[in-house]
VOPAGU-2260 file (C-alpha; in pm, 1 decimal, decimal comma):
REM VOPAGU-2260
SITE   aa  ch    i         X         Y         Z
SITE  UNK   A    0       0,0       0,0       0,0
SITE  UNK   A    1     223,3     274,5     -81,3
SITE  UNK   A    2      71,7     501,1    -381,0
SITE  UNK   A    3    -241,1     728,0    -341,4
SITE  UNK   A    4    -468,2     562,8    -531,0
SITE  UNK   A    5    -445,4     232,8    -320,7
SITE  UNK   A    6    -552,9     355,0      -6,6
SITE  UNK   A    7    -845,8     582,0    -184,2
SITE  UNK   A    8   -1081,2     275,2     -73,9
SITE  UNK   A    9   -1033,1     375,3     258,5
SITE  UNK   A   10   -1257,0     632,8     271,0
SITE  UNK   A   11   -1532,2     375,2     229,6
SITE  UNK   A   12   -1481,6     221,7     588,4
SITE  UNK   A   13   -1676,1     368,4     868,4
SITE  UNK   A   14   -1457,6     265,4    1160,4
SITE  UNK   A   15   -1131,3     203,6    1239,6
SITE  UNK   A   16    -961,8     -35,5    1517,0
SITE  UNK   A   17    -598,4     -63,6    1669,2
SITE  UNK   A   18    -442,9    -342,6    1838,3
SITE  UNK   A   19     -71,7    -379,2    1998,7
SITE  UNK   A   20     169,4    -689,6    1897,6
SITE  UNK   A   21     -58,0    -892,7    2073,8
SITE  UNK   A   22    -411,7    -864,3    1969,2
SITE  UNK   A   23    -502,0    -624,2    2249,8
SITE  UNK   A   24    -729,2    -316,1    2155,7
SITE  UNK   A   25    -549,6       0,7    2191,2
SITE  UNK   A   26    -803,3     249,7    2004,3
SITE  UNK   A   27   -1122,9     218,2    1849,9
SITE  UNK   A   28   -1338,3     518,4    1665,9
SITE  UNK   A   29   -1643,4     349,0    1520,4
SITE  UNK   A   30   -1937,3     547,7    1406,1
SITE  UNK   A   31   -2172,0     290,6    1519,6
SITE  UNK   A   32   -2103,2     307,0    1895,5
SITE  UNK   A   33   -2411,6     173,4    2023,3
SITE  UNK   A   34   -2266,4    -179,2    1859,0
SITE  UNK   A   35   -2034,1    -196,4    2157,6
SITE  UNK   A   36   -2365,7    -202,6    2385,8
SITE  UNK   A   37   -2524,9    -477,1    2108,1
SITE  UNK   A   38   -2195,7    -704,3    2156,8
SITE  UNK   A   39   -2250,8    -680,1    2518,7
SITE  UNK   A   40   -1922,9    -416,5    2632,7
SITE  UNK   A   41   -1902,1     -50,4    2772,5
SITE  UNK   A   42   -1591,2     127,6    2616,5
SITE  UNK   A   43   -1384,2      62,9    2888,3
SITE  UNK   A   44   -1452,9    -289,6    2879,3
SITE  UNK   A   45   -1373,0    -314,0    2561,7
SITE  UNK   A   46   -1035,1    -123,7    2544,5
SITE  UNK   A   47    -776,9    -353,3    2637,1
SITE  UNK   A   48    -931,2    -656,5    2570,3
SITE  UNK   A   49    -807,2    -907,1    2325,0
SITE  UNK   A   50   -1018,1    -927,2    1979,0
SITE  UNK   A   51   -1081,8   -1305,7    2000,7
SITE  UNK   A   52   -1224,3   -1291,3    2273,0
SITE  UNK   A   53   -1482,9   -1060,6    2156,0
SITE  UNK   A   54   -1624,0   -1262,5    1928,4
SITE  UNK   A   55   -1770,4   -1663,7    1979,0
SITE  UNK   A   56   -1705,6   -1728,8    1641,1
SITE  UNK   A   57   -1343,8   -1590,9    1584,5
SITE  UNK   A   58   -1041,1   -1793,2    1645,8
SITE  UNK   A   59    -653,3   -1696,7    1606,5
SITE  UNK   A   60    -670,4   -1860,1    1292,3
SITE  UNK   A   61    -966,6   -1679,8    1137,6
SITE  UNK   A   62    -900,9   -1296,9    1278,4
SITE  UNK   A   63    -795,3   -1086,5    1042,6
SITE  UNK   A   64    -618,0    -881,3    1286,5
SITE  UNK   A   65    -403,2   -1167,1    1462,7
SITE  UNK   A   66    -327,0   -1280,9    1074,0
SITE  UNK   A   67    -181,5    -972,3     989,0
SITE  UNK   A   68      56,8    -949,1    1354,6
SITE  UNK   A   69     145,8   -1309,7    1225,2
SITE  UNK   A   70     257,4   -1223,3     839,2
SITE  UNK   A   71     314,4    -837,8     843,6
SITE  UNK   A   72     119,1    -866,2     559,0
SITE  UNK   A   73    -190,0    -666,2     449,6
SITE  UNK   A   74    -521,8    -819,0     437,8
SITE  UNK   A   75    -759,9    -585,9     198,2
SITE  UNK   A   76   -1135,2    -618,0     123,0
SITE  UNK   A   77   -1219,6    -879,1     353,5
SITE  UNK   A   78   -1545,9   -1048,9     435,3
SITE  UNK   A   79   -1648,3   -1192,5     772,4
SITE  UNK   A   80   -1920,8   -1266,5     968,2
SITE  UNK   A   81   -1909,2   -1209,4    1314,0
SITE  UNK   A   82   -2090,4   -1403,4    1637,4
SITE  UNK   A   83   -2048,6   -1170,5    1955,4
SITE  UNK   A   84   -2127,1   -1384,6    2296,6
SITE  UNK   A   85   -2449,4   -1279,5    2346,1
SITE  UNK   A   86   -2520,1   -1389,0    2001,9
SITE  UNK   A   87   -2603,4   -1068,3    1779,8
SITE  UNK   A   88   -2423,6   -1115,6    1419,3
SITE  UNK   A   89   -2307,2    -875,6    1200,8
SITE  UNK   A   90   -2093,2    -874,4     851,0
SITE  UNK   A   91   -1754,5    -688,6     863,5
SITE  UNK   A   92   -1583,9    -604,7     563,0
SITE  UNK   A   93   -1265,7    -463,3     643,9
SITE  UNK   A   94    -891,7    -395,4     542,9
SITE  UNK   A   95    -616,7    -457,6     749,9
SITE  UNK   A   96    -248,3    -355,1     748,9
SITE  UNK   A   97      62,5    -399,9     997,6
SITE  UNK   A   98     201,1    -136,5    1199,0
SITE  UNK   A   99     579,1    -158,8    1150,9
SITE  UNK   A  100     907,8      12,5    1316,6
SITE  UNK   A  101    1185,4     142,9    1203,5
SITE  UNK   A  102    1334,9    -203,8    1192,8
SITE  UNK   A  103    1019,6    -306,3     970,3
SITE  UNK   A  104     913,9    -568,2    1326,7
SITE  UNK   A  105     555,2    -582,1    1354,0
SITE  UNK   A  106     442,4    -364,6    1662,5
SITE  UNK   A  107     -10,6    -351,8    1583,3
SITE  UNK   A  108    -220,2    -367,8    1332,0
SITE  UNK   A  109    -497,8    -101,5    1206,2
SITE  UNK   A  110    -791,8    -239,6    1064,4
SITE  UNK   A  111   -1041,7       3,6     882,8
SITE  UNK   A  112   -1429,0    -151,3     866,9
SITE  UNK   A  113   -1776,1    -119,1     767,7
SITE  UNK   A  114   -2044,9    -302,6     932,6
SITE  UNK   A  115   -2384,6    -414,4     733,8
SITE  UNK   A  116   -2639,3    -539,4     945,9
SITE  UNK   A  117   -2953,2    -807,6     915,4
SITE  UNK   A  118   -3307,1    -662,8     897,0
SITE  UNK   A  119   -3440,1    -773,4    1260,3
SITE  UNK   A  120   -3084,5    -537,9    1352,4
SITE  UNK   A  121   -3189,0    -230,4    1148,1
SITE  UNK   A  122   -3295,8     -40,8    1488,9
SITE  UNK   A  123   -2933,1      28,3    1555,8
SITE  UNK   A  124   -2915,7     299,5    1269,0
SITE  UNK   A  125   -3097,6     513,7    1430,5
SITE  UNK   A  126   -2854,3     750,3    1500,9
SITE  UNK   A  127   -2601,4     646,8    1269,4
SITE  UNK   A  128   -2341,2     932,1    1207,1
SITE  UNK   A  129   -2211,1     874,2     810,6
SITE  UNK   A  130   -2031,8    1215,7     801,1
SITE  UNK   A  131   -1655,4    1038,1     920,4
SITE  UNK   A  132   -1527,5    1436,0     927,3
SITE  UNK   A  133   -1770,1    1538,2    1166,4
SITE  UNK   A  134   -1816,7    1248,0    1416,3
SITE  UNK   A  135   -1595,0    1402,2    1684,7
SITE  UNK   A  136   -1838,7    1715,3    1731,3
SITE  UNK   A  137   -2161,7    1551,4    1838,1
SITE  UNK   A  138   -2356,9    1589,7    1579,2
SITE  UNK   A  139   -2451,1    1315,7    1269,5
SITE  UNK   A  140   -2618,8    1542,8    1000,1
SITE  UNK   A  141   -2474,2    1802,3     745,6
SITE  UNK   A  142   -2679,5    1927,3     455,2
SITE  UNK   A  143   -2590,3    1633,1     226,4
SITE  UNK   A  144   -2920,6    1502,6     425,5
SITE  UNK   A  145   -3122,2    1799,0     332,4
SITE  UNK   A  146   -3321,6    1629,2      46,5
SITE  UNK   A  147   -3410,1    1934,3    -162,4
SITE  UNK   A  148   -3604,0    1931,0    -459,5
SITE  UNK   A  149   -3863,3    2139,4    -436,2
SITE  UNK   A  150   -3884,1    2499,9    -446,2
SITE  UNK   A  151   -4002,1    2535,1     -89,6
SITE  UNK   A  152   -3651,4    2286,1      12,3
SITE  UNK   A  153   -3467,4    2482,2    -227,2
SITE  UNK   A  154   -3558,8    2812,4     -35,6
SITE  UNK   A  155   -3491,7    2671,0     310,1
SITE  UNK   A  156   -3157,0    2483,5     197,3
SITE  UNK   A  157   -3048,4    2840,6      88,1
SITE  UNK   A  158   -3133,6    3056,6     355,3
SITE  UNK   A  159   -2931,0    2732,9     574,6
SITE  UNK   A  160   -2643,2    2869,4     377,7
SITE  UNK   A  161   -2670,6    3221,3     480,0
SITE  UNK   A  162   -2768,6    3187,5     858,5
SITE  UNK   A  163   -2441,1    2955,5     825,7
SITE  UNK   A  164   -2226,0    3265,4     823,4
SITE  UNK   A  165   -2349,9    3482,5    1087,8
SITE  UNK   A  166   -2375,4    3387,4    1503,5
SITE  UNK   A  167   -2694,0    3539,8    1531,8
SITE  UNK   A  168   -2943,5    3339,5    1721,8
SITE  UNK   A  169   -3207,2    3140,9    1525,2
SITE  UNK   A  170   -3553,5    2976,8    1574,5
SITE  UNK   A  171   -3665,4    2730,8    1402,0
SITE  UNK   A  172   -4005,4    2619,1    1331,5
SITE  UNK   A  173   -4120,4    2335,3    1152,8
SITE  UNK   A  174   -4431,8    2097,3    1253,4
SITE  UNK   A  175   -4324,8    1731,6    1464,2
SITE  UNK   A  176   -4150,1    1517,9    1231,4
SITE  UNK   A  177   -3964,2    1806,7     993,7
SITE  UNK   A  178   -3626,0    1792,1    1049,0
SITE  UNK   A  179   -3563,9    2057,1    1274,8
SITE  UNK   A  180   -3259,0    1925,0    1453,1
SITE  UNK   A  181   -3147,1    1798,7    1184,3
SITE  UNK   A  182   -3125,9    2154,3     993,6
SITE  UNK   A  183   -2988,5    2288,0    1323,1
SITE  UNK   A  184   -2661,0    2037,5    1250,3
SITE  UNK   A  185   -2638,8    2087,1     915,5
SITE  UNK   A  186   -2613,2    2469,2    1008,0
SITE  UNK   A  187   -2351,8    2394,7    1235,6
SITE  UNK   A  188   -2112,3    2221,1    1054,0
SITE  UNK   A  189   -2176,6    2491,4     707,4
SITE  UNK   A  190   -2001,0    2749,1    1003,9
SITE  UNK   A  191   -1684,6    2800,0    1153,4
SITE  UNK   A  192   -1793,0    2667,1    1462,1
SITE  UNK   A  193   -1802,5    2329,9    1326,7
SITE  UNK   A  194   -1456,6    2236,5    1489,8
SITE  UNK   A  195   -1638,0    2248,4    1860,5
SITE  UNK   A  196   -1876,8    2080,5    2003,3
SITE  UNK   A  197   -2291,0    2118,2    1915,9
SITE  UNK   A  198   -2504,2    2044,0    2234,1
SITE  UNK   A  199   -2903,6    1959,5    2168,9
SITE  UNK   A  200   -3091,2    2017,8    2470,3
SITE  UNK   A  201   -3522,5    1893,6    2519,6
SITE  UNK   A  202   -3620,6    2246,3    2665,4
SITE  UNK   A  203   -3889,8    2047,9    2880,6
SITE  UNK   A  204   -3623,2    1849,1    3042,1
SITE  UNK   A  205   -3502,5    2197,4    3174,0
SITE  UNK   A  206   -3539,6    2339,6    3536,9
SITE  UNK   A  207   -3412,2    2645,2    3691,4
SITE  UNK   A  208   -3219,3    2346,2    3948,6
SITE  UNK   A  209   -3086,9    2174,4    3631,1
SITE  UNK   A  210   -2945,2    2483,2    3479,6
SITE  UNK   A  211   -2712,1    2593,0    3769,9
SITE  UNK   A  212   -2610,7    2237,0    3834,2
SITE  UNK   A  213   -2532,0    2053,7    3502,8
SITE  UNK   A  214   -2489,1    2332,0    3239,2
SITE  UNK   A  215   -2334,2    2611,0    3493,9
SITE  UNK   A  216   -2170,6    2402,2    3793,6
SITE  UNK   A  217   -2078,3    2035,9    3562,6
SITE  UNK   A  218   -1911,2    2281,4    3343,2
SITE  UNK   A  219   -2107,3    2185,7    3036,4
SITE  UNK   A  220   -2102,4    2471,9    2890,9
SITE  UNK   A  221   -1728,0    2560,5    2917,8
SITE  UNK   A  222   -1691,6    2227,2    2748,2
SITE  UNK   A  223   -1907,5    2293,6    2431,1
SITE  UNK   A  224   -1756,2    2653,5    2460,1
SITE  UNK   A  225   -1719,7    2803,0    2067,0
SITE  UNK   A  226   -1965,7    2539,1    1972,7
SITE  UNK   A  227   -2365,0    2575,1    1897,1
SITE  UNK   A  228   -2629,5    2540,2    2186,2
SITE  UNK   A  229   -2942,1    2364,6    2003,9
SITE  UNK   A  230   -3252,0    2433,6    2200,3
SITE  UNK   A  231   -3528,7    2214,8    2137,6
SITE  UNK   A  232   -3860,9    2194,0    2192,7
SITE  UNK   A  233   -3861,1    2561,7    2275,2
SITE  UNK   A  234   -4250,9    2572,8    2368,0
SITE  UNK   A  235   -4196,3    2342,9    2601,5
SITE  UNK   A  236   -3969,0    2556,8    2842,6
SITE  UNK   A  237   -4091,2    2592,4    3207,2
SITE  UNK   A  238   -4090,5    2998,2    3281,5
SITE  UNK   A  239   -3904,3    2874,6    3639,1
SITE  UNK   A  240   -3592,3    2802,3    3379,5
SITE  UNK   A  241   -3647,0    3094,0    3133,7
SITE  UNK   A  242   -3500,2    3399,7    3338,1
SITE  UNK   A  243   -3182,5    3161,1    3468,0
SITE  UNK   A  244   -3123,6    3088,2    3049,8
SITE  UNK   A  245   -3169,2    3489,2    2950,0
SITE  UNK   A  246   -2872,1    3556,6    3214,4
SITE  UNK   A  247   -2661,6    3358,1    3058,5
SITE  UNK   A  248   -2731,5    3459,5    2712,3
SITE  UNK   A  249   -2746,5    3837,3    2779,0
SITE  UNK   A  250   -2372,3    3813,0    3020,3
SITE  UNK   A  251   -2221,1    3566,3    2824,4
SITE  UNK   A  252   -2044,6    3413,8    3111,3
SITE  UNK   A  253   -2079,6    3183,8    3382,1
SITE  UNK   A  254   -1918,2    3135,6    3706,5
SITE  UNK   A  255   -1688,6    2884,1    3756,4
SITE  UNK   A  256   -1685,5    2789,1    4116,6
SITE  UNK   A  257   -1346,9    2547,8    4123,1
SITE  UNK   A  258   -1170,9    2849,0    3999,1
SITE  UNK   A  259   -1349,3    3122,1    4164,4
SITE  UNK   A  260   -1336,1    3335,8    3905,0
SITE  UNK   A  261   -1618,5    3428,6    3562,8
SITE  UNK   A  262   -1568,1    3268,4    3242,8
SITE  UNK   A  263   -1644,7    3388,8    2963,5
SITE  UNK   A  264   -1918,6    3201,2    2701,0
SITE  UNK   A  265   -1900,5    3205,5    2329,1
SITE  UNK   A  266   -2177,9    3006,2    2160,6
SITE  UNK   A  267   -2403,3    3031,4    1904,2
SITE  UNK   A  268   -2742,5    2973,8    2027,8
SITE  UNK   A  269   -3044,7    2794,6    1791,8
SITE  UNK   A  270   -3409,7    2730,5    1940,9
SITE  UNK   A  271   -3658,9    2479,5    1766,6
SITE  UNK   A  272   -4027,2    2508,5    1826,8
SITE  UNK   A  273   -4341,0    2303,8    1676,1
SITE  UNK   A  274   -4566,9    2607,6    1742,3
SITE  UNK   A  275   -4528,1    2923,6    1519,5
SITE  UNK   A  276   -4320,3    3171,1    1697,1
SITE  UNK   A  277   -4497,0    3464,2    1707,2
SITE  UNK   A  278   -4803,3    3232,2    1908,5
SITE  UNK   A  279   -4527,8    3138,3    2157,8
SITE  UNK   A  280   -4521,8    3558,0    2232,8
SITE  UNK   A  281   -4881,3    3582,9    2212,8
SITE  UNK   A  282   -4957,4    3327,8    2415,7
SITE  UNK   A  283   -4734,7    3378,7    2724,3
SITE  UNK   A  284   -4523,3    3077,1    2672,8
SITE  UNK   A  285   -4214,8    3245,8    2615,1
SITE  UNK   A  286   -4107,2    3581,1    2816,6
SITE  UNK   A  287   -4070,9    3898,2    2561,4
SITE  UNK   A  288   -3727,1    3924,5    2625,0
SITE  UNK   A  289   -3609,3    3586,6    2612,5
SITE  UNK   A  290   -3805,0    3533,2    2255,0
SITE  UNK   A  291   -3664,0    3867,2    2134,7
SITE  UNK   A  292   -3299,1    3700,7    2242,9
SITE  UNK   A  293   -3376,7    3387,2    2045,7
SITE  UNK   A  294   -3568,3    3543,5    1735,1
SITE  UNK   A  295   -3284,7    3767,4    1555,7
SITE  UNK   A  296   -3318,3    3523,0    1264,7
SITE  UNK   A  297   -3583,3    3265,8    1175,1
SITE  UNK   A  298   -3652,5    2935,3     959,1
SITE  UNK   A  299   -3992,6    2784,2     903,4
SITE  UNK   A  300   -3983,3    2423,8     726,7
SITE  UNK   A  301   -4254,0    2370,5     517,7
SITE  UNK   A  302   -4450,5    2012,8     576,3
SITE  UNK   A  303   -4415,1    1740,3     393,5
SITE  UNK   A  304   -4773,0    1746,2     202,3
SITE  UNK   A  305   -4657,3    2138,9     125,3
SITE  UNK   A  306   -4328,5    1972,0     -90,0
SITE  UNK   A  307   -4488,9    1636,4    -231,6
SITE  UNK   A  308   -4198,4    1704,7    -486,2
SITE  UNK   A  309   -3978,9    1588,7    -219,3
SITE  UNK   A  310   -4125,8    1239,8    -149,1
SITE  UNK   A  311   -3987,2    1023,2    -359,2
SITE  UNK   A  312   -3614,3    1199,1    -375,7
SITE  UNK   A  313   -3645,4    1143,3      11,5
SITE  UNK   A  314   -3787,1     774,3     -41,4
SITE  UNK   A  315   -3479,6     666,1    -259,4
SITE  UNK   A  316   -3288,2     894,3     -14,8
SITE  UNK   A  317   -3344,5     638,3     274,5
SITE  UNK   A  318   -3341,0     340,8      89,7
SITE  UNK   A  319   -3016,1     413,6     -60,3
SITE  UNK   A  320   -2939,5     468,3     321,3
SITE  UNK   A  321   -3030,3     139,8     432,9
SITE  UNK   A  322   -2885,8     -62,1     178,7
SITE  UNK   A  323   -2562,8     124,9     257,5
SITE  UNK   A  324   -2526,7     -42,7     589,9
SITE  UNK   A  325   -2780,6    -351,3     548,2
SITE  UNK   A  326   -2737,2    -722,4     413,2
SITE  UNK   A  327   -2956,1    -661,5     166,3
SITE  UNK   A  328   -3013,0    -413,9    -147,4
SITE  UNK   A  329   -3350,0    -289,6    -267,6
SITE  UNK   A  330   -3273,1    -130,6    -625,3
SITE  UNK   A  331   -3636,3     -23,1    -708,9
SITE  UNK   A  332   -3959,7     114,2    -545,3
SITE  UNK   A  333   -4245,9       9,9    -737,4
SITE  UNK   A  334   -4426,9     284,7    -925,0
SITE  UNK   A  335   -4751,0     190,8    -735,7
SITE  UNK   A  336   -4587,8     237,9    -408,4
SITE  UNK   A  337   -4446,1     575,8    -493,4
SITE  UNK   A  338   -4768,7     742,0    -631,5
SITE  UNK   A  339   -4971,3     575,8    -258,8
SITE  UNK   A  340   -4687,5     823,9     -84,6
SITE  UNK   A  341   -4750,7    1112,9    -305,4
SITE  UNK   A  342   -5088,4    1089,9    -247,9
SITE  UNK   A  343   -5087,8    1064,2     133,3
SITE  UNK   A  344   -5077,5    1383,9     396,5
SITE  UNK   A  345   -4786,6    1248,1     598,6
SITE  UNK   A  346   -4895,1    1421,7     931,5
SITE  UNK   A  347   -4572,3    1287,0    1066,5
SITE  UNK   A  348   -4355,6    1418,9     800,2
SITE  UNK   A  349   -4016,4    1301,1     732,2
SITE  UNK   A  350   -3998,7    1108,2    1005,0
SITE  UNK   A  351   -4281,3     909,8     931,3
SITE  UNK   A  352   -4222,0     852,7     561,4
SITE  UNK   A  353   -3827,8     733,0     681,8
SITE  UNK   A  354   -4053,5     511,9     922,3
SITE  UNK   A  355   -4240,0     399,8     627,0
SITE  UNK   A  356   -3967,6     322,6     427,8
SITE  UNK   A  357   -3810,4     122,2     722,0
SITE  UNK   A  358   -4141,0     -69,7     777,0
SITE  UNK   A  359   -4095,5    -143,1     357,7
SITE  UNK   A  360   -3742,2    -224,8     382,5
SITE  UNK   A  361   -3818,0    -490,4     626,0
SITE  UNK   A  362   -4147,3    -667,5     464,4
SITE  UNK   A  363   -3975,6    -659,9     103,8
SITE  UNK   A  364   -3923,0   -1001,3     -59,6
SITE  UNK   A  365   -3667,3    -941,7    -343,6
SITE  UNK   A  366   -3459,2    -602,1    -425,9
SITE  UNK   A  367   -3815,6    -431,3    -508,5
SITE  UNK   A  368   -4004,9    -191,4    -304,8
SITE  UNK   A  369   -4358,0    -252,1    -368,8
SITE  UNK   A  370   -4719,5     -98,3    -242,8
SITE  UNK   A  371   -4813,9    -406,7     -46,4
SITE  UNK   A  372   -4463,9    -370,9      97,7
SITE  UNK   A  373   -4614,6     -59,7     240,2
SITE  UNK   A  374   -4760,1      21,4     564,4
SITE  UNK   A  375   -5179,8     -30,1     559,8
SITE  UNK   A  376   -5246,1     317,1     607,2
SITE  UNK   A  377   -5030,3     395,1     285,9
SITE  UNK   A  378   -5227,0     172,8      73,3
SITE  UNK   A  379   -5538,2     274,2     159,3
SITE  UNK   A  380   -5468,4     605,9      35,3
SITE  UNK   A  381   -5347,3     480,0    -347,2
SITE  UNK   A  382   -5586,9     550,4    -617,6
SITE  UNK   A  383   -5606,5     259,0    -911,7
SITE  UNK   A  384   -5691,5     531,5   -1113,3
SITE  UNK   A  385   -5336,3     611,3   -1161,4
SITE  UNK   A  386   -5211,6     360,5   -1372,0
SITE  UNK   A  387   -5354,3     522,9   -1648,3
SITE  UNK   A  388   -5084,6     772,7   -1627,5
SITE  UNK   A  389   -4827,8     527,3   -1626,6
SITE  UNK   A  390   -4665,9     488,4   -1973,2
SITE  UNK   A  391   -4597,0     820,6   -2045,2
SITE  UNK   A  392   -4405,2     870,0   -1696,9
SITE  UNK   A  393   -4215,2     541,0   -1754,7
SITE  UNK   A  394   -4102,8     702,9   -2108,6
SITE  UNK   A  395   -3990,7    1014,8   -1982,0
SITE  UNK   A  396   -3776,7     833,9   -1731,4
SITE  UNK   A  397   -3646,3     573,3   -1960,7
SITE  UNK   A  398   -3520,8     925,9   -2165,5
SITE  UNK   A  399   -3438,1    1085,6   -1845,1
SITE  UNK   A  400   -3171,8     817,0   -1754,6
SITE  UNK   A  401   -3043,9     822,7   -2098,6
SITE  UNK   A  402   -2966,9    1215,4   -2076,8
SITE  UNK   A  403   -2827,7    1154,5   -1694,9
SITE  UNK   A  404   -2611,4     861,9   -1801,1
SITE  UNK   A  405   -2450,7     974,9   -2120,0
SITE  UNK   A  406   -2359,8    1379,6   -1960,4
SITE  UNK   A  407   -2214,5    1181,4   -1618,9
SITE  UNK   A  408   -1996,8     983,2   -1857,6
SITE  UNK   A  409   -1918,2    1302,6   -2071,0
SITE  UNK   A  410   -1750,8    1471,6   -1725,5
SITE  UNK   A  411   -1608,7    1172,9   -1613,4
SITE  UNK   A  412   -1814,0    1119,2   -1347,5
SITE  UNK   A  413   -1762,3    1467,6   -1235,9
SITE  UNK   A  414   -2084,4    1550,4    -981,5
SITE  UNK   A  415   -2078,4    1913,0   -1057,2
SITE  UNK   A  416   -1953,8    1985,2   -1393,9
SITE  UNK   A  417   -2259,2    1712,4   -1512,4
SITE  UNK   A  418   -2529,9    1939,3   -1276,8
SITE  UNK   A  419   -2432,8    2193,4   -1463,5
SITE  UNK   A  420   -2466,5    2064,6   -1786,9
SITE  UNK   A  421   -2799,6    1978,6   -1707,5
SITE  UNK   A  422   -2934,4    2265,6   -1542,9
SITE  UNK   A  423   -2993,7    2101,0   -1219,3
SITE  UNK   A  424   -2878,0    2099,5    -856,8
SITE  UNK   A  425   -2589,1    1832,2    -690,6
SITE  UNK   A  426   -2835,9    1710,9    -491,6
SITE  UNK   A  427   -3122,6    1634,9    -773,5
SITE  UNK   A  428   -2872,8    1514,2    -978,0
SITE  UNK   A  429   -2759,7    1306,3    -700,4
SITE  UNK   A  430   -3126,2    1138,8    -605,6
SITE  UNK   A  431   -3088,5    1085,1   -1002,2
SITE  UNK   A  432   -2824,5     868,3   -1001,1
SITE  UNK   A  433   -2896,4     692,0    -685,3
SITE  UNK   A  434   -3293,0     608,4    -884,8
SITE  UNK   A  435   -3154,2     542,8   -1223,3
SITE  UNK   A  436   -2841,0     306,1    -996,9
SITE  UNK   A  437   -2575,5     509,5   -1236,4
SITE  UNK   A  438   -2373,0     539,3    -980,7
């Protein structure tokens, strides 16, 4: 492994694991963390220990890892199927390379993994960070996950870029189900902040008690100090914890009690809410001057039936997610079961259509998405009358691929030069390639 373009399938692998001369784990950084807890170890437990003895299925012989201590030779795109204790399987496939002295003697090994999981297992994505760069800073969304298609997306995915640049304070509003906090992160890491730490708080976890203890006295907020504060479910603050939360944002600094002394707070502050903002004033549920704090700028995302344009992007969007980290590939969503979405009101919004779309990924049969695959209350709302339609939409994508294919080959694969070319954004000509499986 010694030129560029051989280690350029690293970037592919999700975690990466260390282990000395003798097997034992040294460092781990996996983006699925919660795995440890599925295996059956706490971090602590599982630094130190040897890597056989993880697994009930891997022997000395078998490991990858011990293998590679033996030889001192790589091991690249390897398969396996791993058996922890308790019994939960997973498949690894992984890469695996010696770490060497100056005397070229074997000292470790580094083995860099992705993990693909069965369908009864597909729980443990739910907060699966897949941005590698940004893992470190708490948060597990950028806006490659804001799905924007429609005019109303395209809107809000701009003005994402412009709050981006300035500290301000924002509010966000956006019925349950939206995407609030998930705009909030993306914000975050578009800024300069996105080096330190973003904290997401539930507002109606909050008391004036919890305040001075955990974020003042615990120090959390010296430790996510040049970072973003994420608010959530503003509405939901008690008034008890409102004036504490305005003295902190108005002095911008807190007393540390260890050192006797004020320090002082830099963060940018965002606030979510499910209830319009100005009804929040109105209605008493937020003191003037703490809304007037938290309202320099504001967001409102539209709801899913307001940006129907957006449904199937976002349908392919988390299927394409899924099959990225599942033992199994769907490759097509049955026209019938994309027109029963359209035509439904999705009162849950995104979250409920990814819920959906998990519910389908689990009763599908073969590599096709279709509407019986679809939760009941999904097909109840398809009309027959739409097959009607049918042919000409099949013909227009059948020409629509063509164009996609042959101006992705003219640029050499080249994601933005071929948007250009065809007038369209990265990210629809993304959700293109991912439907038409160009890519």
């Amino acid at each position: 492994m010694n030129t560029l373009q051989d280690v350029k399938h690293l970037k592919d692998y999700d975690n990466t694991l260390i282990v000395d001369q003798h097997g034992q784990t040294l460092f781990f950084d996996m983006a699925d963390l919660q795995i440890l807890t599925n295996l059956g170890y706490t971090m602590d437990q599982f630094v130190g220990r040897n890597i056989t003895a993880v697994y009930d299925n891997l022997t000395l012989e078998d490991s990858t890892l011990i293998t590679v201590l033996k030889t001192g030779k790589p091991m690249e795109h390897v398969t396996q199927q791993l058996r922890a204790k308790n019994g939960f399987t997973y498949i690894s496939k992984n890469s695996t390379y010696p770490i060497l002295d100056t005397q070229g003697v074997v000292k470790g090994a580094i083995e860099f993994s992705k993990h693909y999981y069965e369908k009864q297992d597909i729980h443990v994505l739910k907060d699966y960070p897949q941005h590698k760069n940004y893992r470190k800073n708490n948060t597990i969304h950028t806006i490659e996950d804001v799905v924007a298609v429609s005019d109303q997306s395209i809107r809000v995915q701009e003005k994402m870029k412009k709050f981006a640049k300035t500290d301000s304070t924002l509010m966000i509003f956006g019925r349950t189900g939206t995407g609030k906090e998930l705009v909030a992160q993306a914000i975050h890491n578009m800024s300069n902040r996105s080096l330190s730490p973003y904290l997401s708080i539930n507002c109606s976890e909050l008391t004036e008690e919890k305040i001075q203890k955990q974020l003042i006295e615990e120090g959390l907020l010296e430790k996510i100090n040049g970072g973003t504060l994420f608010l959530d479910n503003l509405q939901a603050l008690p008034l008890e914890a409102q004036y504490p939360l305005l003295r902190i944002i108005e002095q911008q600094k807190i007393y540390n009690q260890q050192t006797d002394s004020f320090v002082h707070i830099d963060l940018r502050i965002m606030a979510a809410t499910n209830i319009p903002p100005m009804e929040l004033l109105t209605n008493g549920v937020i003191r003037e001057e703490l809304f007037y704090r938290l309202h320099i700028l504001e967001l409102t995302i539209p709801s899913l039936k307001e940006r129907k344009e957006d449904i199937e992007p976002l349908m392919y969007h988390f299927i394409h997610f899924f099959n990225a980290h599942m033992d199994v590939s769907i490759t097509q969503i049955q026209e019938d079961a994309i027109k029963a979405c359209q035509q439904y009101d999705w009162p849950g919004n995104v979250r409920e259509l990814k819920n959906a779309m998990e519910s389908a990924f689990h009763q599908a049969e073969g590599h096709e998405i279709t509407i019986d695959d679809l939760p009941d209350r999904l097909q109840a709302h398809h009309s027959v009358d739409m097959h009607e339609t049918y042919h000409l939409k099949d013909e227009v994508d059948q020409f629509e691929r063509m164009l996609v294919k042959k101006t992705f080959e003219q640029t050499g694969g080249k994601l933005a030069e071929s948007a250009r070319r065809l007038g369209i954004s990265k990210q629809l000509l993304k959700y293109k390639l991912a439907k038409y499986e160009l890519r």
